[in-house]
Residue frames as a rotation matrix with the C-alpha (Angstrom) as fourth column:
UNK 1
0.314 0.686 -0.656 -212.29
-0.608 0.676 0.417 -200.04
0.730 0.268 0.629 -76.61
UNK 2
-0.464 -0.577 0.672 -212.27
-0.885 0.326 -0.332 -202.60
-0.028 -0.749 -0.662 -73.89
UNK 3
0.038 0.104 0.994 -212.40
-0.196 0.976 -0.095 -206.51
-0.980 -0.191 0.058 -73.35
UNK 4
0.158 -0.003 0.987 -212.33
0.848 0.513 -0.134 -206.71
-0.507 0.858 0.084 -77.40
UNK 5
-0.323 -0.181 0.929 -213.06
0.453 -0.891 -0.016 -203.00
0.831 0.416 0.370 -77.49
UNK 6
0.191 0.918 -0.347 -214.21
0.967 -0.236 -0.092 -200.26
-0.166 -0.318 -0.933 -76.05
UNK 7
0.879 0.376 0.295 -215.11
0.470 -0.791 -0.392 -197.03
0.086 0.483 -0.871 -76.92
UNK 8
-0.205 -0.895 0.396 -212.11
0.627 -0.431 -0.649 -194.34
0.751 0.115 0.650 -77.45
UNK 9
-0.300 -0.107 0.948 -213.43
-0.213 -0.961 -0.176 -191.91
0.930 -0.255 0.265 -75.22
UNK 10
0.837 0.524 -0.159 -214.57
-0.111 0.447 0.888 -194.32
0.536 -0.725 0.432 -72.33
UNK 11
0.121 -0.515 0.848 -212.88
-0.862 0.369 0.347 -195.04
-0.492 -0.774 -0.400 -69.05
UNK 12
-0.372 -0.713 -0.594 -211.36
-0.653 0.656 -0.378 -198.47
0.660 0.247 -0.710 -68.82
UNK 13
0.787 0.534 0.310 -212.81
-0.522 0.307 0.796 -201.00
0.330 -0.788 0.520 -66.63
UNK 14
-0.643 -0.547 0.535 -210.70
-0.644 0.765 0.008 -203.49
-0.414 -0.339 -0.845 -64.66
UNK 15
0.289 0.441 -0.849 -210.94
-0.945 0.273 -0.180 -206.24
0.152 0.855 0.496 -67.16
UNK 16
-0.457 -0.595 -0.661 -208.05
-0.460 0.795 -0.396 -208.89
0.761 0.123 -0.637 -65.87
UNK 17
-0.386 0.217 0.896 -210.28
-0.922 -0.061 -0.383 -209.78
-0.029 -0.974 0.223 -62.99
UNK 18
-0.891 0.159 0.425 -211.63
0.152 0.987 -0.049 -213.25
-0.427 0.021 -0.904 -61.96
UNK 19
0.062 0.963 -0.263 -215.37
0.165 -0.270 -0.949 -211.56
-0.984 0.015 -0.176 -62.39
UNK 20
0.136 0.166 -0.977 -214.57
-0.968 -0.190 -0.166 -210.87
-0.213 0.968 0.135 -66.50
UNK 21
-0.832 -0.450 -0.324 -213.20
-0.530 0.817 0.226 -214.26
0.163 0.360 -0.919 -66.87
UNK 22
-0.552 0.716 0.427 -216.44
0.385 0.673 -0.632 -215.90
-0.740 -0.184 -0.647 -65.46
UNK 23
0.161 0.737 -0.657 -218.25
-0.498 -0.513 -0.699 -213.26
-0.852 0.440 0.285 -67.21
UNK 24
-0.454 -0.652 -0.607 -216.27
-0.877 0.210 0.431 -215.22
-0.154 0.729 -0.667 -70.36
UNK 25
-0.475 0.081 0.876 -217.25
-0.401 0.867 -0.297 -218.76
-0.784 -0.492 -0.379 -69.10
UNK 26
-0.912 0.387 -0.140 -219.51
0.056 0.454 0.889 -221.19
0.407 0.803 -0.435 -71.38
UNK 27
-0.446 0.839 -0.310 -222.45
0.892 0.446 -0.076 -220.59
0.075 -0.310 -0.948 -69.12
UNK 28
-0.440 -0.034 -0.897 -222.37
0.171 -0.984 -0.047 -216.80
-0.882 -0.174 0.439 -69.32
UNK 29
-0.423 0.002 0.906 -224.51
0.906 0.025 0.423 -217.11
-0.022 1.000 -0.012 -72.23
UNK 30
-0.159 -0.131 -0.978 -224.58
0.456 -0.889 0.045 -213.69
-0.876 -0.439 0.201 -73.38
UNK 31
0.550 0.389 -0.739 -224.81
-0.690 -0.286 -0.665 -211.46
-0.470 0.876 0.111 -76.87
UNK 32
-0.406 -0.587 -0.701 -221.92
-0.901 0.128 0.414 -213.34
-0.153 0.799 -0.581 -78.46
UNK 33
-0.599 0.470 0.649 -223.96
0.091 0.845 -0.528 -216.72
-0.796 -0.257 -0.548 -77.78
UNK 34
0.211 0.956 0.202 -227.00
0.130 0.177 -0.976 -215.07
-0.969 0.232 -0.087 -78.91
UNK 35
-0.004 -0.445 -0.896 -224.88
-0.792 -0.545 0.274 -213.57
-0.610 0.710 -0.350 -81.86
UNK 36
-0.780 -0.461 -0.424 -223.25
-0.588 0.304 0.750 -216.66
-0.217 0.834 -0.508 -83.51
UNK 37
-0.303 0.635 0.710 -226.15
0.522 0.734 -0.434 -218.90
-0.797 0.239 -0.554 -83.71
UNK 38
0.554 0.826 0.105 -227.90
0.387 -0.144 -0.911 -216.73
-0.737 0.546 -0.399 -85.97
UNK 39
-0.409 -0.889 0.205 -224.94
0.904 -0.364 0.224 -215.20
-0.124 0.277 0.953 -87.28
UNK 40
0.277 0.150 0.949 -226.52
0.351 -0.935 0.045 -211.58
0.895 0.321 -0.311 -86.96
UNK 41
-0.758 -0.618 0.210 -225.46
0.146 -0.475 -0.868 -208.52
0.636 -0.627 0.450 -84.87
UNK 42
0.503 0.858 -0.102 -226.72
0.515 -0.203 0.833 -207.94
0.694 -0.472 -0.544 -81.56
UNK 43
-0.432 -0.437 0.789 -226.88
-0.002 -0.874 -0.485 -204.76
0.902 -0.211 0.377 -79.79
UNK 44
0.288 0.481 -0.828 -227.58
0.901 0.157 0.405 -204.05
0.325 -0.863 -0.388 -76.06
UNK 45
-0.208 -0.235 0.950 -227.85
0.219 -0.957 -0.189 -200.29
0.953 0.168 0.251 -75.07
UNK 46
-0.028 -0.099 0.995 -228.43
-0.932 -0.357 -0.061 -200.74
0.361 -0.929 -0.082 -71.48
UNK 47
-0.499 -0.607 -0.619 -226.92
-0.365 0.795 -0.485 -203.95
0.786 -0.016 -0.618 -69.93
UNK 48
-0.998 0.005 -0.065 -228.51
0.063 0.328 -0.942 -203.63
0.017 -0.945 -0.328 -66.79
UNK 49
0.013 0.934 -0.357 -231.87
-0.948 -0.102 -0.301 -203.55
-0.317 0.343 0.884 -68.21
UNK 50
0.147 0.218 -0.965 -230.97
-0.759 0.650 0.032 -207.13
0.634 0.728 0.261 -70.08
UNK 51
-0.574 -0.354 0.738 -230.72
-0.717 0.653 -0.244 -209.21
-0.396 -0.669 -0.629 -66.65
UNK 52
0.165 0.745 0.646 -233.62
-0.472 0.635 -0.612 -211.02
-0.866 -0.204 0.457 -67.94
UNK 53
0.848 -0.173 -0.501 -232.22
-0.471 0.191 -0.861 -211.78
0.244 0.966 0.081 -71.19
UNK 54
0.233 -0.515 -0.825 -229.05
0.022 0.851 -0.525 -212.92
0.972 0.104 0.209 -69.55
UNK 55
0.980 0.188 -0.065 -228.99
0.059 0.039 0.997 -213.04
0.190 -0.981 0.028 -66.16
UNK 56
0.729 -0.676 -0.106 -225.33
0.587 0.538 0.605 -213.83
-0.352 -0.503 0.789 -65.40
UNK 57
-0.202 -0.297 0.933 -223.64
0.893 -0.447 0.051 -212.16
0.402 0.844 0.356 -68.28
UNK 58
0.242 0.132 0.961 -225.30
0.496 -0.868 -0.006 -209.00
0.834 0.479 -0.275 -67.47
UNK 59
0.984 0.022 -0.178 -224.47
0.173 0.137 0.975 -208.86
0.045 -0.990 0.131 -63.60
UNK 60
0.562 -0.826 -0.049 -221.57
0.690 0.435 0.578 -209.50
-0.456 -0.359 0.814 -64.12
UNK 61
-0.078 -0.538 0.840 -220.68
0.921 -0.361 -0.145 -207.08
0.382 0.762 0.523 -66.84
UNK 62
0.773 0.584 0.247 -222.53
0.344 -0.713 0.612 -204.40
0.533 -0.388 -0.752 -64.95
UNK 63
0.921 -0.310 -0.234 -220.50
0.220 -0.081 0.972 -205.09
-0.320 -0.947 -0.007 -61.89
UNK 64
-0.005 -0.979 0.205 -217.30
0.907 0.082 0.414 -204.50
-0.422 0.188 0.887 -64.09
UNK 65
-0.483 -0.417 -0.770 -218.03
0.076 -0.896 0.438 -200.93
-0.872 0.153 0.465 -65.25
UNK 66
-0.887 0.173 0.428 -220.07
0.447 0.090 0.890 -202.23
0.115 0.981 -0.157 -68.70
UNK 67
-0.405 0.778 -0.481 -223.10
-0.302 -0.610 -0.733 -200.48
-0.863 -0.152 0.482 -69.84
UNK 68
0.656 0.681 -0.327 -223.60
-0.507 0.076 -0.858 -201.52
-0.559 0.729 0.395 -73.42
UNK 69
-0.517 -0.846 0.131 -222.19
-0.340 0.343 0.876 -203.95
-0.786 0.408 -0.465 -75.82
UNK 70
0.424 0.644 -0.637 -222.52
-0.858 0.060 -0.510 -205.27
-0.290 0.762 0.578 -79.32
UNK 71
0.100 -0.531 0.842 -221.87
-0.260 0.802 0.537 -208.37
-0.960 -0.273 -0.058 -80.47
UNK 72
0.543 0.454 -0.707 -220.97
-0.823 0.122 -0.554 -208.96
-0.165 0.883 0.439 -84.27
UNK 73
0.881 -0.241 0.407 -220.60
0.336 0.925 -0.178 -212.57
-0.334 0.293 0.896 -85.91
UNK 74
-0.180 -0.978 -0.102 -216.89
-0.607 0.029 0.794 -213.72
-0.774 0.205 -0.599 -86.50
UNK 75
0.815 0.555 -0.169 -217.48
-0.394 0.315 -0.864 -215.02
-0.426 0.770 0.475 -90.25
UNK 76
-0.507 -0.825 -0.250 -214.86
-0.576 0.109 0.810 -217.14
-0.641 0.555 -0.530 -92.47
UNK 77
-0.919 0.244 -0.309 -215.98
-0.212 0.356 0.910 -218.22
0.332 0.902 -0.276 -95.98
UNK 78
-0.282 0.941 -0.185 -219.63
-0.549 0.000 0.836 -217.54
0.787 0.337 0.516 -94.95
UNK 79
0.148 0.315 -0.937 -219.75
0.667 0.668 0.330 -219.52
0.730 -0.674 -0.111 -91.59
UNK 80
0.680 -0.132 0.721 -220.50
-0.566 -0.721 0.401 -217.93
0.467 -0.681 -0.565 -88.71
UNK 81
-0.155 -0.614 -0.774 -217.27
0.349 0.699 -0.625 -219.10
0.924 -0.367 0.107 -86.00
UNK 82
-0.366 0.142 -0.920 -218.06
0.801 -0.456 -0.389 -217.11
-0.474 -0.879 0.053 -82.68
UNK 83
0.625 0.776 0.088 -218.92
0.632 -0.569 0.525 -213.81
0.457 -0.273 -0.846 -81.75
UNK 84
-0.529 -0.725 0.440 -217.00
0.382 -0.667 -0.639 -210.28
0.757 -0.170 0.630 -80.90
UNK 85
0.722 0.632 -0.281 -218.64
0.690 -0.628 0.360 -208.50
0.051 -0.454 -0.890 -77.76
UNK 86
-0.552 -0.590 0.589 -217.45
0.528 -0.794 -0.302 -204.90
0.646 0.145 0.750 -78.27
UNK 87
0.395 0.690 -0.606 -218.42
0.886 -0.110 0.451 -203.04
0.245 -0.715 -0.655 -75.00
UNK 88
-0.367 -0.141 0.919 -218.83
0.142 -0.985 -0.095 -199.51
0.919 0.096 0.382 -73.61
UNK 89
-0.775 0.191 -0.602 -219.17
0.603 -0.062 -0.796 -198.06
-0.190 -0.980 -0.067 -69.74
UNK 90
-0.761 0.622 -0.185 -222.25
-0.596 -0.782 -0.180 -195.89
-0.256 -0.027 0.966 -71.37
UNK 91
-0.277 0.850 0.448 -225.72
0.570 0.521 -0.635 -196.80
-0.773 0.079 -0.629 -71.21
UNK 92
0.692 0.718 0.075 -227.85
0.312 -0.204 -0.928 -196.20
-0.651 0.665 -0.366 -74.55
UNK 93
-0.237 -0.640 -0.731 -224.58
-0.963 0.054 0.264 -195.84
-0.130 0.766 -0.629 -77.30
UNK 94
0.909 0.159 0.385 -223.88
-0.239 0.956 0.170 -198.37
-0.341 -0.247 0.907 -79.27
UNK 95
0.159 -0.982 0.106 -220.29
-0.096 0.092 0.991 -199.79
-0.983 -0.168 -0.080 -78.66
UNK 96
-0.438 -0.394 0.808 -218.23
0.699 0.416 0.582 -198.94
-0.566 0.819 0.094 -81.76
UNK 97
0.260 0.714 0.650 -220.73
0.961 -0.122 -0.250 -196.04
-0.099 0.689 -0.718 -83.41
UNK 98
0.709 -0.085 -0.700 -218.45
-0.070 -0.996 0.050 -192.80
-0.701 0.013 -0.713 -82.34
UNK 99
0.188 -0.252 -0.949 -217.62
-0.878 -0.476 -0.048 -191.94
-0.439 0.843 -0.311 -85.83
UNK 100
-0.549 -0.467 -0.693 -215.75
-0.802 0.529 0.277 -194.54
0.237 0.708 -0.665 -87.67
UNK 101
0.615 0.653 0.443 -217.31
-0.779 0.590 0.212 -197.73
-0.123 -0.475 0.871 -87.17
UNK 102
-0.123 -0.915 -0.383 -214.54
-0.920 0.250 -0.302 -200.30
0.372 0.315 -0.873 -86.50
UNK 103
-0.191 -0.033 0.981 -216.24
-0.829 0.541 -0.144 -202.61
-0.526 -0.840 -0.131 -85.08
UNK 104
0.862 0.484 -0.153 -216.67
-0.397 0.455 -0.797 -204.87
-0.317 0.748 0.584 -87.97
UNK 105
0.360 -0.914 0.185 -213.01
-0.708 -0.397 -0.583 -204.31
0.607 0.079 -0.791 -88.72
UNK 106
-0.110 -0.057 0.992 -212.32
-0.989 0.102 -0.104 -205.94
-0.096 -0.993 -0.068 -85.53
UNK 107
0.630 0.602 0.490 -214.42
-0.403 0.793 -0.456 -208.96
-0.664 0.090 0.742 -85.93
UNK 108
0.789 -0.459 -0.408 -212.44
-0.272 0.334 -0.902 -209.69
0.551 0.823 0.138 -89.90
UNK 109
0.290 -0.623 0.727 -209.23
-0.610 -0.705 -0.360 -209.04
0.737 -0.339 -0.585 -87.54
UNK 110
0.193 0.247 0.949 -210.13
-0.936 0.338 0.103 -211.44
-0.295 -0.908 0.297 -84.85
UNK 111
0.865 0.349 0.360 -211.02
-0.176 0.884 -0.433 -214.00
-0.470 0.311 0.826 -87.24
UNK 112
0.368 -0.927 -0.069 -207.23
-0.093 0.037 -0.995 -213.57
0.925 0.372 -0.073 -89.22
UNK 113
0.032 -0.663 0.748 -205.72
-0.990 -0.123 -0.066 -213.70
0.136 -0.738 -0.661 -85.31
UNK 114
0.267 -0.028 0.963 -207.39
-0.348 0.929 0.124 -217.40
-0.898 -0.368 0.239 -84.62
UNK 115
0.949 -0.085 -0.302 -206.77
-0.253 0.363 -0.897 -218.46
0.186 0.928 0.323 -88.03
UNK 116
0.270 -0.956 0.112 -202.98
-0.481 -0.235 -0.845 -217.42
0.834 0.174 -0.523 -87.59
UNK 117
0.102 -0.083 0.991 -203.35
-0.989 -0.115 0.092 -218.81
0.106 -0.990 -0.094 -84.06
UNK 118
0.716 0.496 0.491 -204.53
-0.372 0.867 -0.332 -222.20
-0.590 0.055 0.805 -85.19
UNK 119
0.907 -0.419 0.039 -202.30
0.136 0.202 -0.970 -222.55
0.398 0.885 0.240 -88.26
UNK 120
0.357 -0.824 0.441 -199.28
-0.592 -0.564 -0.576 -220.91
0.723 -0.056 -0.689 -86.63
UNK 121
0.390 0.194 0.900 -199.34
-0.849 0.455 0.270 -223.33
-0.358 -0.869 0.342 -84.44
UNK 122
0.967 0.162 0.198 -199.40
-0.055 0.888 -0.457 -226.51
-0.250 0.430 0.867 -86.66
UNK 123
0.592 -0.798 0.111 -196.88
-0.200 -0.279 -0.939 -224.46
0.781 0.534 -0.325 -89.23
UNK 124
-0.043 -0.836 0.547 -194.29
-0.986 -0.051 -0.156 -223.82
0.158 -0.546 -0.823 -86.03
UNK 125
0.382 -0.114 0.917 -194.85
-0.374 0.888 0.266 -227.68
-0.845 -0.445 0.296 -84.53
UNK 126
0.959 -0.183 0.216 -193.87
0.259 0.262 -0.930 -228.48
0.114 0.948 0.299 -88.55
UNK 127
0.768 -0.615 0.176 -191.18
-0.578 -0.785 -0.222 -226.75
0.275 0.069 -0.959 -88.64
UNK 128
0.554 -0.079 0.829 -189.80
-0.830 0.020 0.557 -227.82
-0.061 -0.997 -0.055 -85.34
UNK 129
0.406 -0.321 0.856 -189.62
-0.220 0.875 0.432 -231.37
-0.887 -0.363 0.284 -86.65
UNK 130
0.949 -0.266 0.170 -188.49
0.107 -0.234 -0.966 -230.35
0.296 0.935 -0.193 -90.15
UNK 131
0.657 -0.609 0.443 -185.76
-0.385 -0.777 -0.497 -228.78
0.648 0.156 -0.746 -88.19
UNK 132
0.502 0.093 0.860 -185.19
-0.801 0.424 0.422 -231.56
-0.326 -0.901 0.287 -85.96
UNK 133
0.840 0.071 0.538 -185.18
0.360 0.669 -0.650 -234.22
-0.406 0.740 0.536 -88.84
UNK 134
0.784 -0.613 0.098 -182.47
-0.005 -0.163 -0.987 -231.95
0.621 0.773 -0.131 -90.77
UNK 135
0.171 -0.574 0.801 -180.23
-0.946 -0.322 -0.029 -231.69
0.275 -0.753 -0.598 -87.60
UNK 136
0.277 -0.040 0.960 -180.20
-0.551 0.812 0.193 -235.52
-0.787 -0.583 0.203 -87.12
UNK 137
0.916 0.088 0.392 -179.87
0.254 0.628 -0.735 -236.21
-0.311 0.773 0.553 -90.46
UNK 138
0.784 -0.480 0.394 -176.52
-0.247 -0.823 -0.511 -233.97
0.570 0.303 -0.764 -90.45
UNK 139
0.099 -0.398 0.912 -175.27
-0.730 0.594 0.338 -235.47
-0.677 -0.699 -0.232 -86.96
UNK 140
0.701 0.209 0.682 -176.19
-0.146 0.978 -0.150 -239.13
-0.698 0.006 0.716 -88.52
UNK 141
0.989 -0.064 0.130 -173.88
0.131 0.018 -0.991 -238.23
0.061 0.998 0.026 -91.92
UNK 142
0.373 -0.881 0.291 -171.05
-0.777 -0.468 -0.421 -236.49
0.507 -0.070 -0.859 -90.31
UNK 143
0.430 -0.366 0.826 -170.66
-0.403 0.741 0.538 -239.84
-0.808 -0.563 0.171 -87.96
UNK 144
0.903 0.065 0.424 -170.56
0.280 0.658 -0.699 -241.76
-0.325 0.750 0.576 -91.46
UNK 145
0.864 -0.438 0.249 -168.16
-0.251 -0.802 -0.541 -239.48
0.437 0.405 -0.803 -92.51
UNK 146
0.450 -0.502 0.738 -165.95
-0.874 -0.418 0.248 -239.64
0.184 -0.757 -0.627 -89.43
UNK 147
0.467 -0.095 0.879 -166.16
-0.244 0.942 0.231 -243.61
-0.850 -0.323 0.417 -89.06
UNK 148
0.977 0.017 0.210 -165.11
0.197 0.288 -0.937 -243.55
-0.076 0.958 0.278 -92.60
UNK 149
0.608 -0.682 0.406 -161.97
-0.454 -0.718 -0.527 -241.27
0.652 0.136 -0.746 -92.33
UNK 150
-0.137 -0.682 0.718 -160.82
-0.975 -0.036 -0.219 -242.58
0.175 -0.730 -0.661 -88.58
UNK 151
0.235 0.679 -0.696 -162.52
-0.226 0.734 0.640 -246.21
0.946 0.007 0.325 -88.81
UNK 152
-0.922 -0.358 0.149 -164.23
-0.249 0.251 -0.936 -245.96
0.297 -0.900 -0.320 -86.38
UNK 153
-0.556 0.825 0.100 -167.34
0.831 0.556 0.035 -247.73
-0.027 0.103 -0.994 -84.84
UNK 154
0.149 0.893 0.425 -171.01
0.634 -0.416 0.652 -245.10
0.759 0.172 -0.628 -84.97
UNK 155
0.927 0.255 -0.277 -171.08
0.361 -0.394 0.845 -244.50
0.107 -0.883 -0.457 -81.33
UNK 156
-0.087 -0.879 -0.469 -167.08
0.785 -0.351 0.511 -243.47
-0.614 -0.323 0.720 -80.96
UNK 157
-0.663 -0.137 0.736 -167.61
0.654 -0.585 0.480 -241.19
0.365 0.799 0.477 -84.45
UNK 158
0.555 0.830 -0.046 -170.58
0.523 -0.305 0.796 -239.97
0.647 -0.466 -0.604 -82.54
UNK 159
0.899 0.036 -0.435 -168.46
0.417 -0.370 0.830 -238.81
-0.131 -0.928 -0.348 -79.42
UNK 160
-0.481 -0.875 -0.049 -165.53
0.820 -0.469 0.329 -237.37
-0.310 0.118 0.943 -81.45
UNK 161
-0.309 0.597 0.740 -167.99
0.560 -0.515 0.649 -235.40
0.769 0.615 -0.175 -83.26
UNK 162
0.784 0.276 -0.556 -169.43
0.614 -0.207 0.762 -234.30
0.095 -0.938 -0.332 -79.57
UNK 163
0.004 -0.717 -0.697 -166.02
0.676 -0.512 0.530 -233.12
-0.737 -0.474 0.483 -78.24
UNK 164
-0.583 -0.185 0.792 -165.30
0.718 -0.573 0.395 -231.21
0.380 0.799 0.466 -81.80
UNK 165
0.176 0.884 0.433 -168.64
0.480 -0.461 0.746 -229.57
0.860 0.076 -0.505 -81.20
UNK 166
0.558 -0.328 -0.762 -167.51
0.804 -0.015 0.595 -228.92
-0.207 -0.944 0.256 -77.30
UNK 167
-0.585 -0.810 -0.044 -163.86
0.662 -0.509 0.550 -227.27
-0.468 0.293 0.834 -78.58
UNK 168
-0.804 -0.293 0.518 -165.08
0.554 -0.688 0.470 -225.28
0.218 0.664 0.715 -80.78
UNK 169
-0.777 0.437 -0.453 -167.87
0.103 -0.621 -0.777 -223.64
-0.621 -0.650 0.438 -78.90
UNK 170
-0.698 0.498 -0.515 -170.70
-0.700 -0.324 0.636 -224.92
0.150 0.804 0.575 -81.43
UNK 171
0.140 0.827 0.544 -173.67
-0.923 0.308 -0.231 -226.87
-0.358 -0.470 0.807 -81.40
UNK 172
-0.483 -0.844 -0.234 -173.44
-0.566 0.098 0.818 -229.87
-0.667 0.528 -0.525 -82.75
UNK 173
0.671 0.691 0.269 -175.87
0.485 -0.134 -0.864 -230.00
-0.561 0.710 -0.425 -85.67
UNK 174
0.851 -0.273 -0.449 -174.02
-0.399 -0.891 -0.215 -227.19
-0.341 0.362 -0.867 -86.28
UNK 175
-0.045 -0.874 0.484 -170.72
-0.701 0.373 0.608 -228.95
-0.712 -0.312 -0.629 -86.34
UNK 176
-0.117 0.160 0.980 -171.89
0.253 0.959 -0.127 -231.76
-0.960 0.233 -0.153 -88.35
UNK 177
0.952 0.301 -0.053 -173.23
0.119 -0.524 -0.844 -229.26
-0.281 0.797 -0.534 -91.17
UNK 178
0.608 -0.675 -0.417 -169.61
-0.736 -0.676 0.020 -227.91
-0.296 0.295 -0.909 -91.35
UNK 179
-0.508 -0.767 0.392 -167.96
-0.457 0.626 0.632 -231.16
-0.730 0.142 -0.668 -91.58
UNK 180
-0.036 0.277 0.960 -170.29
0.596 0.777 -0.202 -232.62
-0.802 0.565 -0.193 -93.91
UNK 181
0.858 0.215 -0.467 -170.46
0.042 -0.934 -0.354 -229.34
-0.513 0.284 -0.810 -95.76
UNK 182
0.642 -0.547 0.537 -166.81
0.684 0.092 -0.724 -229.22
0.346 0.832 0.433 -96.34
UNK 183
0.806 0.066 0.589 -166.10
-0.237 -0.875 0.422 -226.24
0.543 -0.480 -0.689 -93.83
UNK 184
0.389 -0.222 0.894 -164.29
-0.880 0.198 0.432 -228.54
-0.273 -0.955 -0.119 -91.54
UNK 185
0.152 0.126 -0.980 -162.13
-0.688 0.726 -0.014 -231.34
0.710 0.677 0.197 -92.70
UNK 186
0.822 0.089 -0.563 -162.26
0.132 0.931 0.339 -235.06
0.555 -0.353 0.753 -91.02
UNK 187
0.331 -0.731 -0.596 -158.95
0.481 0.674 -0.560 -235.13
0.812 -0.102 0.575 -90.39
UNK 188
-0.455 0.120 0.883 -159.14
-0.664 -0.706 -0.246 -231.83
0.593 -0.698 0.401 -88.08
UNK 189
0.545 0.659 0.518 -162.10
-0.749 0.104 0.655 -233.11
0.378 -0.745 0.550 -86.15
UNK 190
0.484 -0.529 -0.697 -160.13
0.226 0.845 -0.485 -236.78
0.845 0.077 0.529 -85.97
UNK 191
0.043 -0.995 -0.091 -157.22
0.450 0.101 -0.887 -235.01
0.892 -0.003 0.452 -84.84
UNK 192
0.359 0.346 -0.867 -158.98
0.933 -0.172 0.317 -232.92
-0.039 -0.923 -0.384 -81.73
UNK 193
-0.671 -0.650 0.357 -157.65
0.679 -0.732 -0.056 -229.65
0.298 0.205 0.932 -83.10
């Protein structure tokens, strides 16, 4: 299968070119276009027969090695969200029909990638500052700690804590966890050991 699919038994076009990427474009309206509006499939057994249907789109696909493609609706809880074009370098097949039909597959597939794309996203940028937040809040305790033990002011408890972290070849989140933890006592870190 190429650009989304193509067929198993087809050549490969050259796909990373500038010419597929236009072919891609928002004015290249093409099957997936015509696809998601309605949300039904649409099939095109000879590409270069559909200039007049899309003009651009098919030119262009032509000129990359395509011959036929199908587009089927990307669906999630009953909305249509885009369009799959599943494409083949034969004229009069449709892309996806030798034996199994996976091209549906695909589509479900597509729609779990942008999901996971979208969300994964959000989820990691969460994290991030979850993990940010718990690392400052660790630093901010072990100072407390430190100024307590060596009274001393924030910013000095701050740069013993630093060097500790330094010496011992840790981060110093990390560092802070262990002294506030219990791992590491005050008077150690105090003491520059």
């Amino acid at each position: 299968m190429t650009a989304a699919a193509n067929s198993a038994t087809s050549p490969t076009p050259t796909t990373g070119s500038a010419a597929w990427r236009r072919c891609r474009s928002p004015w290249a309206r093409g099957p997936a276009w015509t696809a998601t509006a309605p949300g039904r499939e649409v099939v095109e057994r000879d590409l270069d027969g559909a200039r007049a249907r899309w003009p651009r789109f098919a030119q262009q696909a032509v000129e990359l090695g395509f011959r036929s493609v199908r587009a089927v609706p990307l669906r999630l809880d009953g909305r249509v969200m885009g369009a799959l074009n599943v494409f083949d370098v034969r004229t009069g097949v449709e892309p996806g029909q030798d034996g199994l039909d996976i091209v549906q597959p695909l589509a479900d597939l597509a729609v779990i990638a942008l999901l996971q794309q979208r969300y994964g996203r959000e989820q990691t940028a969460a994290e991030e500052i979850g993990s940010a937040l718990a690392d400052r809040t660790a630093v901010e305790r072990a100072k407390g700690v430190l100024a307590e033990a060596g009274g001393l002011d924030m910013d000095t408890a701050l740069e013993v804590l630093r060097s500790h972290a330094r010496r011992s070849g840790r981060g110093v989140a990390d560092s802070a966890r262990d002294l506030v933890g219990g791992a590491v006592d005050p008077a150690t870190v105090l003491a520059g050991d």
